[in-house]
Backbone as CSV, one residue per row, in Angstrom:
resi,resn,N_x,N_y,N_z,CA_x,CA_y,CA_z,C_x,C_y,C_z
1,UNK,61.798,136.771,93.110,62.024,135.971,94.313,63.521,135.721,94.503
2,UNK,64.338,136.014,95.883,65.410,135.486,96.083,65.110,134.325,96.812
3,UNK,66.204,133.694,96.138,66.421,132.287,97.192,67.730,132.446,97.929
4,UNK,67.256,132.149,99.206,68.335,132.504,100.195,68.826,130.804,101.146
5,UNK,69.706,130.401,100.739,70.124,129.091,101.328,71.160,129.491,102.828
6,UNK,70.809,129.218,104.456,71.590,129.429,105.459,71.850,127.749,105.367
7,UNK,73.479,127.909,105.104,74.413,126.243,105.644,74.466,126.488,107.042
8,UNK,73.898,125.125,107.866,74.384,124.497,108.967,74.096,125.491,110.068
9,UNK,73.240,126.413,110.132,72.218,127.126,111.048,72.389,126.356,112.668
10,UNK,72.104,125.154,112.431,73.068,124.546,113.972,74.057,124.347,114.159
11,UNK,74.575,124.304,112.907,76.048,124.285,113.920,77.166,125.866,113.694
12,UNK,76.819,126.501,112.656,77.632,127.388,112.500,76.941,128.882,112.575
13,UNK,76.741,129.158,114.493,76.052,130.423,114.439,76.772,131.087,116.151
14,UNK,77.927,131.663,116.048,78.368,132.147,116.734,78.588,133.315,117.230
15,UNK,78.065,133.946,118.049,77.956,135.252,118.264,76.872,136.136,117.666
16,UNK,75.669,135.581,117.092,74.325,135.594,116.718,74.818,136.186,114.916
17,UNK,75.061,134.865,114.918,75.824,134.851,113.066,74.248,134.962,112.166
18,UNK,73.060,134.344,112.676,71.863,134.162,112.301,71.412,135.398,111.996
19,UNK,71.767,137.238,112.893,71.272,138.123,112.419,71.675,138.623,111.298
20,UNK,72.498,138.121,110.447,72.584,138.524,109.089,71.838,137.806,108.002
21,UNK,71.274,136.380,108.444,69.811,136.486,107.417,68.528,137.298,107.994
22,UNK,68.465,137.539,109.164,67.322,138.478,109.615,67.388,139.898,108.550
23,UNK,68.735,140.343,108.979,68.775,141.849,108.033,68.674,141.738,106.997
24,UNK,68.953,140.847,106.072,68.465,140.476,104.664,67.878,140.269,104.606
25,UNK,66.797,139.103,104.986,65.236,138.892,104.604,64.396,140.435,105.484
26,UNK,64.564,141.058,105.866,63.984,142.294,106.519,64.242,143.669,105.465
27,UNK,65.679,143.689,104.804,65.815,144.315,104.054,65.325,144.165,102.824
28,UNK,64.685,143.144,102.237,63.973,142.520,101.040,62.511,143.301,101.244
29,UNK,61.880,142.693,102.546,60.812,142.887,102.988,60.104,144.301,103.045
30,UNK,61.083,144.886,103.305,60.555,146.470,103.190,60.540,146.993,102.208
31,UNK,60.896,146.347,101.105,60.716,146.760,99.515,60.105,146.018,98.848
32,UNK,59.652,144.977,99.536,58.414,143.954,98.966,58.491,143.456,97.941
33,UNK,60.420,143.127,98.134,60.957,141.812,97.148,60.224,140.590,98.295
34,UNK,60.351,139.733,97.610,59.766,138.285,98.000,60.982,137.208,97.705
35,UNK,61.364,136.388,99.322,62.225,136.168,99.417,62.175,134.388,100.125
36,UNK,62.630,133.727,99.972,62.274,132.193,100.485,63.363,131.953,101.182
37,UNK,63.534,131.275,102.327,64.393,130.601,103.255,64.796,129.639,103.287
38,UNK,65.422,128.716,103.209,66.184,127.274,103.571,66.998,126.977,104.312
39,UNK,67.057,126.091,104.962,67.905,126.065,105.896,68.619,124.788,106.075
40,UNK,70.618,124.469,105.672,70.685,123.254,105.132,71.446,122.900,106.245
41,UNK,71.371,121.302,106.328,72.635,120.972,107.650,73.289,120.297,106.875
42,UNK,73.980,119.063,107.576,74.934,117.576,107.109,73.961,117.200,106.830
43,UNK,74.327,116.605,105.626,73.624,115.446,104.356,72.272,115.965,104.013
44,UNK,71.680,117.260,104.449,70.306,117.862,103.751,70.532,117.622,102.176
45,UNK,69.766,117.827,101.649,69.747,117.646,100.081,69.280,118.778,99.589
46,UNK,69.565,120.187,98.770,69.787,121.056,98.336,70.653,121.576,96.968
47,UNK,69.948,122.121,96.217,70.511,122.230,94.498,70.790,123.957,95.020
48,UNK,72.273,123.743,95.053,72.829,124.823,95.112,73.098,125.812,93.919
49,UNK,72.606,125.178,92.911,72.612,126.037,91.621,71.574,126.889,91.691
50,UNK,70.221,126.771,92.231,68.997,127.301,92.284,69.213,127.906,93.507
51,UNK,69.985,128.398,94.115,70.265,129.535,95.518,70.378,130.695,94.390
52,UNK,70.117,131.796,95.337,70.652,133.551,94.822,71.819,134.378,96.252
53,UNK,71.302,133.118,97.199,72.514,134.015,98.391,72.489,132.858,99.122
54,UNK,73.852,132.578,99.644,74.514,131.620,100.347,74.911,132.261,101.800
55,UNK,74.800,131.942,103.175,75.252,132.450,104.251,75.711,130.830,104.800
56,UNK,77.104,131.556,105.321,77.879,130.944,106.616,78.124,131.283,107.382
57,UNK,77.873,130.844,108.933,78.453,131.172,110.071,79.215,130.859,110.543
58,UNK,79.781,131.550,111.871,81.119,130.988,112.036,80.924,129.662,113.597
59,UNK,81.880,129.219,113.763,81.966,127.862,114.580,82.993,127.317,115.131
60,UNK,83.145,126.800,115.937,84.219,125.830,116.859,85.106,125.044,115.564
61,UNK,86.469,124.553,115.929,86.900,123.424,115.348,86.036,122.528,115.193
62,UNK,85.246,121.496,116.432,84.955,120.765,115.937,83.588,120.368,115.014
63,UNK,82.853,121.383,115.021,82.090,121.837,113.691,82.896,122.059,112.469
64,UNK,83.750,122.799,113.018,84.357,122.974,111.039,84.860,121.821,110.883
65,UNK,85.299,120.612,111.343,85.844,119.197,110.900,84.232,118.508,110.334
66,UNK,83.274,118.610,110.798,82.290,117.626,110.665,81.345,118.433,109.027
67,UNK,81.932,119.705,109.147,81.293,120.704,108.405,82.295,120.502,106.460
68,UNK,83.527,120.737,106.941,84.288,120.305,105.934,84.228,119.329,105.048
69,UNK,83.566,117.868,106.052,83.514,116.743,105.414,82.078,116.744,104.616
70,UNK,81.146,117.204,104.827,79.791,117.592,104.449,79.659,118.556,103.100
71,UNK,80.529,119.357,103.446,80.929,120.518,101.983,81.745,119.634,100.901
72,UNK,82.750,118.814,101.289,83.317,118.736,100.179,82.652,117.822,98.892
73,UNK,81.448,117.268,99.728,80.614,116.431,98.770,79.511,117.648,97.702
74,UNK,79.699,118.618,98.000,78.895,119.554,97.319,80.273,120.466,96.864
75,UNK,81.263,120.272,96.527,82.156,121.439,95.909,81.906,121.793,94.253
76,UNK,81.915,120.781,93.611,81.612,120.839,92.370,80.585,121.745,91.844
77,UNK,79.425,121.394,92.768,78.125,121.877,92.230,78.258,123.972,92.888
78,UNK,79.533,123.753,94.084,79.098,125.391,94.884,80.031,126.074,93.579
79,UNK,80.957,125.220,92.893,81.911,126.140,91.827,80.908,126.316,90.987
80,UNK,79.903,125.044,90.152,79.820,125.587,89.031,78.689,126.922,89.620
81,UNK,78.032,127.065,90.755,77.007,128.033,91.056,77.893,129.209,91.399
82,UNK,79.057,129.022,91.917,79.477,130.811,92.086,79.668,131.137,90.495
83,UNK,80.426,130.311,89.868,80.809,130.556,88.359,79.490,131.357,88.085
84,UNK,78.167,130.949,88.215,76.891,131.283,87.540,76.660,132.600,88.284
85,UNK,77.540,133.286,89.222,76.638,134.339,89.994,76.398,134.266,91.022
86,UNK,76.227,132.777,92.006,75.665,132.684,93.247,76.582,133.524,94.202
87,UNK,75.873,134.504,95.013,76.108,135.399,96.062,76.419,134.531,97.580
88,UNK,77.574,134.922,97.863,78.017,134.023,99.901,78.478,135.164,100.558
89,UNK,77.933,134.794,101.561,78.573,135.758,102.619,79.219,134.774,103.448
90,UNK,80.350,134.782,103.824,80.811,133.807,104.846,81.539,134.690,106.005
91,UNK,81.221,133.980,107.474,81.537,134.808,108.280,82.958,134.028,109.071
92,UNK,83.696,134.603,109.636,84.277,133.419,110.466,84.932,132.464,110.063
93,UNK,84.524,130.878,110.871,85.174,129.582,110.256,84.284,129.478,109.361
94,UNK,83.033,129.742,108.421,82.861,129.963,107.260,83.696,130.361,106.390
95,UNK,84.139,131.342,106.375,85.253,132.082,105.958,86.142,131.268,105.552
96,UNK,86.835,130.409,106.994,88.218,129.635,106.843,87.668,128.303,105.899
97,UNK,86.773,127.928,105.785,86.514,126.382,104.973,86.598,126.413,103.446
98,UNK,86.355,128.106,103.150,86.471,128.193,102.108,88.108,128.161,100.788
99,UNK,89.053,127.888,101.922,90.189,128.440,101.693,90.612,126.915,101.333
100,UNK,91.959,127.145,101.445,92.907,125.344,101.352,92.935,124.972,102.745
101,UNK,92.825,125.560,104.270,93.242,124.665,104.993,92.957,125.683,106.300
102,UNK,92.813,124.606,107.874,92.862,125.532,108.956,94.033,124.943,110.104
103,UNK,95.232,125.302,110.119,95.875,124.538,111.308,95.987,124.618,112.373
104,UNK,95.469,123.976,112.940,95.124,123.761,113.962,96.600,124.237,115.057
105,UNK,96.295,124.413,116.338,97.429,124.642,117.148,97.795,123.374,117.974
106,UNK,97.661,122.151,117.872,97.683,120.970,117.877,98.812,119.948,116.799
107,UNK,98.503,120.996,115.524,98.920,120.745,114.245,97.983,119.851,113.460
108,UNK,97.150,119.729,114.048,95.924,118.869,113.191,95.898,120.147,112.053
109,UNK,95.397,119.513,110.822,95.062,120.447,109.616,94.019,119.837,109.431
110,UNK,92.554,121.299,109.053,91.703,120.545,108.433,91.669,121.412,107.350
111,UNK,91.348,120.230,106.506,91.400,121.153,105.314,89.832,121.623,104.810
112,UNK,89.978,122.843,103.877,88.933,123.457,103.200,88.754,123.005,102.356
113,UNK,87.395,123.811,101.249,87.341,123.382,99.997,88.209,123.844,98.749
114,UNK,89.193,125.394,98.935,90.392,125.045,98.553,89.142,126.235,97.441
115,UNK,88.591,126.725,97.312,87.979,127.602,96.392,88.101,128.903,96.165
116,UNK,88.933,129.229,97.193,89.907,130.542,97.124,91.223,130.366,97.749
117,UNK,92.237,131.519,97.473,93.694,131.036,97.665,94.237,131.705,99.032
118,UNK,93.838,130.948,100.500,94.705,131.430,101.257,94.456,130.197,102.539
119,UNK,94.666,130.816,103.616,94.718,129.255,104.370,94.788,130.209,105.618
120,UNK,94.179,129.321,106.860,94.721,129.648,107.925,95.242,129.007,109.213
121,UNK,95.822,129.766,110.034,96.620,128.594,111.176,96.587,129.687,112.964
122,UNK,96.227,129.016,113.564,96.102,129.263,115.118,97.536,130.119,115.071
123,UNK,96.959,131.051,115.922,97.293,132.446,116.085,97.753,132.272,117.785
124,UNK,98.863,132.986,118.122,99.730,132.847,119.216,98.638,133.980,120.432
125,UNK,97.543,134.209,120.167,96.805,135.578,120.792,95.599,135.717,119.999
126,UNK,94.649,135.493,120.948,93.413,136.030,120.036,93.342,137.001,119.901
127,UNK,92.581,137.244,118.517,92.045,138.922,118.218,91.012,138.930,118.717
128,UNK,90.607,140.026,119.531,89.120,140.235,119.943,89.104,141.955,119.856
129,UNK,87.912,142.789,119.521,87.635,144.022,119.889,86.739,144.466,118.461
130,UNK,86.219,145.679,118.620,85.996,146.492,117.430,86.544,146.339,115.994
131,UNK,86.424,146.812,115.100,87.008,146.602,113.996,86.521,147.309,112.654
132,UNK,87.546,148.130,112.548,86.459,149.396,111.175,87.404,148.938,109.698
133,UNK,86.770,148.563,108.897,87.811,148.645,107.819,87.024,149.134,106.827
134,UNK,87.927,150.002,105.295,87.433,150.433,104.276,87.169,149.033,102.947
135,UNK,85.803,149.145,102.568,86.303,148.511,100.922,85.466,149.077,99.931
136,UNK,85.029,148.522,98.661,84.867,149.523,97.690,83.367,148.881,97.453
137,UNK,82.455,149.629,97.418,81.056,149.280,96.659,80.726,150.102,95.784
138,UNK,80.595,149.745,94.840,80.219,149.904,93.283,80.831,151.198,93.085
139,UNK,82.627,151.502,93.580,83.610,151.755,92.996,83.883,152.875,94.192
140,UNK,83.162,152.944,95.064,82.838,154.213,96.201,83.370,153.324,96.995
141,UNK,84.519,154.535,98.113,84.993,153.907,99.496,83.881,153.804,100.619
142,UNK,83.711,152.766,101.354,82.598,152.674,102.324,83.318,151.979,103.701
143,UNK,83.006,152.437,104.775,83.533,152.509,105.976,82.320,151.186,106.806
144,UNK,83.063,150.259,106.675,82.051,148.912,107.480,82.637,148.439,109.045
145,UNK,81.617,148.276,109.791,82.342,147.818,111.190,81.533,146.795,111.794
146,UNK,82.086,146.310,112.524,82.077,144.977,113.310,82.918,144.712,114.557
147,UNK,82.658,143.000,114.986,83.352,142.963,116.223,84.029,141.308,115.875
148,UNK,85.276,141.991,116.146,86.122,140.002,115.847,86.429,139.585,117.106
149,UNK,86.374,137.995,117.074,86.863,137.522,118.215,87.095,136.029,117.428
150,UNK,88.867,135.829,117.043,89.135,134.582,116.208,90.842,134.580,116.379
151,UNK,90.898,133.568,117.288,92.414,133.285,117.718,92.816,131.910,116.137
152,UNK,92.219,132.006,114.883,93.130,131.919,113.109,93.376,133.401,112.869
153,UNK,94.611,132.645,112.075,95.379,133.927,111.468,95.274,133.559,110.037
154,UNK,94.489,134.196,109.107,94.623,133.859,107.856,95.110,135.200,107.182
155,UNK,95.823,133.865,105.932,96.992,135.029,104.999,96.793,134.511,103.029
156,UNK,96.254,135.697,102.632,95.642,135.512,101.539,96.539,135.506,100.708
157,UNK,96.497,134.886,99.556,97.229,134.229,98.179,97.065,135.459,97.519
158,UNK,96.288,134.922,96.382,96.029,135.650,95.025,94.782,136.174,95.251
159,UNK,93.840,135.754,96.209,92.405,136.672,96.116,92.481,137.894,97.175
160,UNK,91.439,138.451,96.183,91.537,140.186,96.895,90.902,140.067,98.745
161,UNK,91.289,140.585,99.103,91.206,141.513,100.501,89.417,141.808,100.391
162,UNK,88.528,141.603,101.606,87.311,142.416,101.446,88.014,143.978,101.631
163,UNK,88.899,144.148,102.358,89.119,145.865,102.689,90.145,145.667,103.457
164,UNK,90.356,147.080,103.516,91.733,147.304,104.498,91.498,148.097,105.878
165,UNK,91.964,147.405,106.725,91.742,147.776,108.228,92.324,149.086,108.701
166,UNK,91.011,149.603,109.120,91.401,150.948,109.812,91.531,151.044,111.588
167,UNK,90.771,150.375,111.799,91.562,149.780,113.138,90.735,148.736,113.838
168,UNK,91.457,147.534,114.224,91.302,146.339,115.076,92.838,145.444,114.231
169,UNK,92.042,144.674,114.036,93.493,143.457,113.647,92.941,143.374,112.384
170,UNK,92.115,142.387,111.920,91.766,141.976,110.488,92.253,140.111,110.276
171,UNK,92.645,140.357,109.261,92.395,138.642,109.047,94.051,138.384,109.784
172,UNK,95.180,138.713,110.036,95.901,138.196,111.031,96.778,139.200,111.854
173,UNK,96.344,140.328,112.044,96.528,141.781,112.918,98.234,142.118,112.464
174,UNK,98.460,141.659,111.352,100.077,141.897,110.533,99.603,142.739,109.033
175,UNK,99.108,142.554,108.670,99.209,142.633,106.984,98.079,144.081,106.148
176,UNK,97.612,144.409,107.752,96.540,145.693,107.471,95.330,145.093,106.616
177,UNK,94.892,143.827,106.287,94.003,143.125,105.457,92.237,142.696,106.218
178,UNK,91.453,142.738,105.709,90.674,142.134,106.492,89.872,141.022,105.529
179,UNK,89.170,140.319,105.911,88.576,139.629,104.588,88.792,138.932,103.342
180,UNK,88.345,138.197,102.675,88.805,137.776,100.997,87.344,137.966,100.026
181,UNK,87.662,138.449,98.976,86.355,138.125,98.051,86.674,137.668,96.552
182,UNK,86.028,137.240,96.312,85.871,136.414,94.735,84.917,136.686,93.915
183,UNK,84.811,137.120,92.932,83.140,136.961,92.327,82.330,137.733,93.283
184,UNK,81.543,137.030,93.207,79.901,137.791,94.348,80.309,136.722,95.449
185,UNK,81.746,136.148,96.216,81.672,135.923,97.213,82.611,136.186,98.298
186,UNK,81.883,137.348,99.718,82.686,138.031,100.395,82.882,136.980,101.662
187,UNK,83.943,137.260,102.406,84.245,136.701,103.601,84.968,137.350,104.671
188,UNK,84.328,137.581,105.787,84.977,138.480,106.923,84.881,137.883,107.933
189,UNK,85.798,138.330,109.024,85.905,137.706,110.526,84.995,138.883,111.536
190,UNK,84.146,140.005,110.554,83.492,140.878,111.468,81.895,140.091,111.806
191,UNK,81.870,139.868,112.767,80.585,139.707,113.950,80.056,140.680,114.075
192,UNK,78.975,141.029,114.973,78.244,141.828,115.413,76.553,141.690,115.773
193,UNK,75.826,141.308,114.380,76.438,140.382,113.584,76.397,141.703,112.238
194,UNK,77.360,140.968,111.122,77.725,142.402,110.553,76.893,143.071,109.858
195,UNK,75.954,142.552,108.830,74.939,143.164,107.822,74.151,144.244,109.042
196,UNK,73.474,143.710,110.256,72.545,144.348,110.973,73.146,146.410,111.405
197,UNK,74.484,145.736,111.161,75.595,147.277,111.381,75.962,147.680,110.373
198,UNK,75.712,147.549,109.229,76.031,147.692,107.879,74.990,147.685,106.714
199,UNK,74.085,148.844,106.410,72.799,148.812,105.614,73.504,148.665,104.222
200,UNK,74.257,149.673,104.344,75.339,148.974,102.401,75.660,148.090,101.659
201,UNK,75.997,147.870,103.003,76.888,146.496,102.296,75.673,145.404,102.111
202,UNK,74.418,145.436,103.511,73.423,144.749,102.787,73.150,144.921,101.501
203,UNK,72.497,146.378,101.360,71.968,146.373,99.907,72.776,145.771,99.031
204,UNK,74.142,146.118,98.968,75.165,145.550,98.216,74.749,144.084,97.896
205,UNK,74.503,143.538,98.904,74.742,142.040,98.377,73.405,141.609,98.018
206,UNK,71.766,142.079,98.211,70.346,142.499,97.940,70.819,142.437,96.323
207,UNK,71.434,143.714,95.862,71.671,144.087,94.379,71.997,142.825,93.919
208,UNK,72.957,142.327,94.183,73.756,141.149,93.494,73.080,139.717,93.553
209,UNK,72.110,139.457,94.427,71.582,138.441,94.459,70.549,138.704,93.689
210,UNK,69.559,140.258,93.616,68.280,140.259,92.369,68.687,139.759,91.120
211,UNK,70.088,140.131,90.685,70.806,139.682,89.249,70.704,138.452,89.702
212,UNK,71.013,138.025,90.418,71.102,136.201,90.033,69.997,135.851,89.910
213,UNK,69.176,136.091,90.502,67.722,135.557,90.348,66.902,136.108,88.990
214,UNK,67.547,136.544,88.114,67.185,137.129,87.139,66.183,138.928,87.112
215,UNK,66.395,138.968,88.488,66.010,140.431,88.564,67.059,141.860,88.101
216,UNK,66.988,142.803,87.320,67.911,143.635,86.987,67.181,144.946,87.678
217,UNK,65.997,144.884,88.701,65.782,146.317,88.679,66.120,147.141,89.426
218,UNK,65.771,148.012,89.676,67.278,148.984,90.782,66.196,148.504,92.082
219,UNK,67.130,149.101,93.047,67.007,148.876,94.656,66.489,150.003,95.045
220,UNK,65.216,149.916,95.687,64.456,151.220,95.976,65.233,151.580,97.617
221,UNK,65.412,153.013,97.640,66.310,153.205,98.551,65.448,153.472,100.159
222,UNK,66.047,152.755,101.264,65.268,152.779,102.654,65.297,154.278,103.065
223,UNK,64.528,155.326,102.997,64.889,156.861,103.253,64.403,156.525,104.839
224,UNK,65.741,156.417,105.887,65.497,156.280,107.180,67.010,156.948,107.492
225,UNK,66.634,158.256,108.948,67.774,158.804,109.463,68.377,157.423,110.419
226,UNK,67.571,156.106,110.625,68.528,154.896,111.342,69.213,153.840,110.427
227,UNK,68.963,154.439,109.437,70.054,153.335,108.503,71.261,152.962,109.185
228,UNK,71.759,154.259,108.668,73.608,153.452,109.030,73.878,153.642,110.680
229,UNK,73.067,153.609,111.579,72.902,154.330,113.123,74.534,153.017,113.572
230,UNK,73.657,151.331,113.697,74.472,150.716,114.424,76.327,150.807,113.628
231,UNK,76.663,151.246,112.530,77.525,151.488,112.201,78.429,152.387,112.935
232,UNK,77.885,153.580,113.083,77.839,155.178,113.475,78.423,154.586,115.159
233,UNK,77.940,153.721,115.727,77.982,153.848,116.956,79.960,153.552,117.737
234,UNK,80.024,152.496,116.670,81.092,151.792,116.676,82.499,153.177,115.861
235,UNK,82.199,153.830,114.833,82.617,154.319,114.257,83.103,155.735,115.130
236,UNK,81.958,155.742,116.336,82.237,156.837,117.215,83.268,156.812,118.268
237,UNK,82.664,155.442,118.992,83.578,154.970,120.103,85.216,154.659,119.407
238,UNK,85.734,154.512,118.334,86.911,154.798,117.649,87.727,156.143,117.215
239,UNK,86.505,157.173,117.475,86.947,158.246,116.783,86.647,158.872,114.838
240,UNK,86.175,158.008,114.371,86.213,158.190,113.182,85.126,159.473,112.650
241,UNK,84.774,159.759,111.937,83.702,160.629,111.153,82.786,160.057,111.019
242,UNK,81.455,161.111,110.838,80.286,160.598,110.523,80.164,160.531,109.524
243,UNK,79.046,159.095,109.160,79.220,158.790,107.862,78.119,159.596,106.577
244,UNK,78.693,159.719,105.922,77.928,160.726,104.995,77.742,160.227,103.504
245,UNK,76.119,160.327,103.259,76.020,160.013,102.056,76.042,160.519,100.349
C-alpha cells in the first residue's frame, strides 16, 4: 500500500496541479498496487511520518502566506520523514515554501521552511511557455516537458538542479537550471500538469515511494505505444527528437 498525502488541495491547485495525483494513483492502479488518498488543509491533523508520497501545488501569494504559517508547525516532523525516505513532488509555490524565502515585489518576504538551500524573489517579466529540460533517472538522461507560467525567480544554493533546460526559462530564465531536488524530494515550476506528460518520471517517483512503504519489488512495465505520447507532443512543437526507449 502507498500512502499518498495531497497538502492543501484547496488552496494550492493551479493550472490543474491535482492531475498529478490522478496520474499516480492511475499509474498504481494499472499494476494493482493499492494506494490510499488523503487530503490535508490548515490545521488538518496528519502523521507525516506514515506518508510514502507528498504532493504540492502551486498558488497565489496569498495562499503561500496562510500556507507557510500552517507548514511551519509541521517542519520537524516533514525533516525527520524526508530523512526516513518520504517522497514530494512540489510544484510551483510548493516548490518556493520549501526554500528560505519568497520576495515579494512589494518587498514583503515570506518566508519558507528553509529545508533546502535557495530562495526566491519576483521577477521583472513573467515566464510563461513550453519548457523541455534534461535530468537523470536511475543514471539515464530523460527528456521531461511541461508548461511554466511564474513571474519568481528562484536561485539555488547548494541543492542540485531537477535538470537543465533545453528550452523555455527554468527556475529564473538566467542560469540554464530548472528545478531543485534533495533526497526523494523533487521540485519544478513545470505545469501541464507534469506527471500526466511524463510516464517516467511517474514511475520514477511510483519506484521510490514502494521503498518507502516497505515495498522493494520491481515496477511492472505499462507496454502502451501512448505512454510517453503527451510528452512527444510538446517535444515536437519545439523541434526536438522522438523519444526512444
Amino acid at each position: 500500500m502507498i500512502r499518498i498525502c495531497h497538502m492543501y488541495p484547496d488552496l494550492l491547485n493551479l493550472y490543474g496541479d491535482c492531475g498529478n495525483i490522478t496520474a499516480f494513483v492511475k499509474r498504481c492502479q494499472w499494476r494493482s498496487i493499492s494506494v490510499s488518498v488523503q487530503e490535508v488543509s490548515l490545521n488538518d491533523r496528519v502523521n507525516l511520518r506514515e506518508q510514502d508520497f507528498i504532493f504540492f501545488g502551486g498558488g497565489s501569494d496569498r495562499e503561500l502566506k496562510l500556507i507557510a504559517a500552517d507548514l511551519t508547525k509541521r517542519k520537524e516532523e516533514l525533516i525527520e520523514a524526508i530523512n526516513d525516505g518520504l517522497v514530494i513532488l512540489a510544484i510551483c509555490g510548493g516548490y518556493q515554501l520549501l526554500g528560505h524565502y519568497y520576495l515579494a515585489r512589494d518587498g514583503e518576504k515570506i518566508y519558507g521552511l528553509g529545508l533546502m538551500d535557495f530562495y526566491t524573489q519576483a521577477g521583472s517579466r513573467r515566464l510563461v511557455g513550453d519548457v523541455v529540460i534534461e535530468m537523470s533517472i536511475d543514471g539515464l538522461p530523460v527528456k521531461v516537458a511541461g508548461f511554466e507560467n511564474h513571474s519568481g525567480y528562484t536561485y539555488l544554493g547548494s541543492c542540485q538542479p531537477l535538470g537543465q533546460v533545453l528550452s523555455g526559462n527554468g527556475n529564473n530564465g538566467k542560469d540554464g537550471l530548472e528545478g531543485a531536488c534533495y533526497r526523494n524530494v523533487f521540485c519544478s515550476y513545470l505545469h501541464g500538469p507534469l506527471l500526466p506528460k511524463n510516464a517516467r518520471l511517474t514511475d520514477h517517483l511510483i519506484k521510490l515511494a514502494m521503498k518507502k512503504s516497505g515495498d522493494n519489488s520491481q515496477l511492472r512495465p505499462l507496454e502502451t505505444e501512448l505512454e510517453d505520447q503527451a510528452c512527444q507532443v510538446v517535444l515536437d512543437r519545439l523541434g526536438f527528437k522522438k523519444i526512444t526507449r
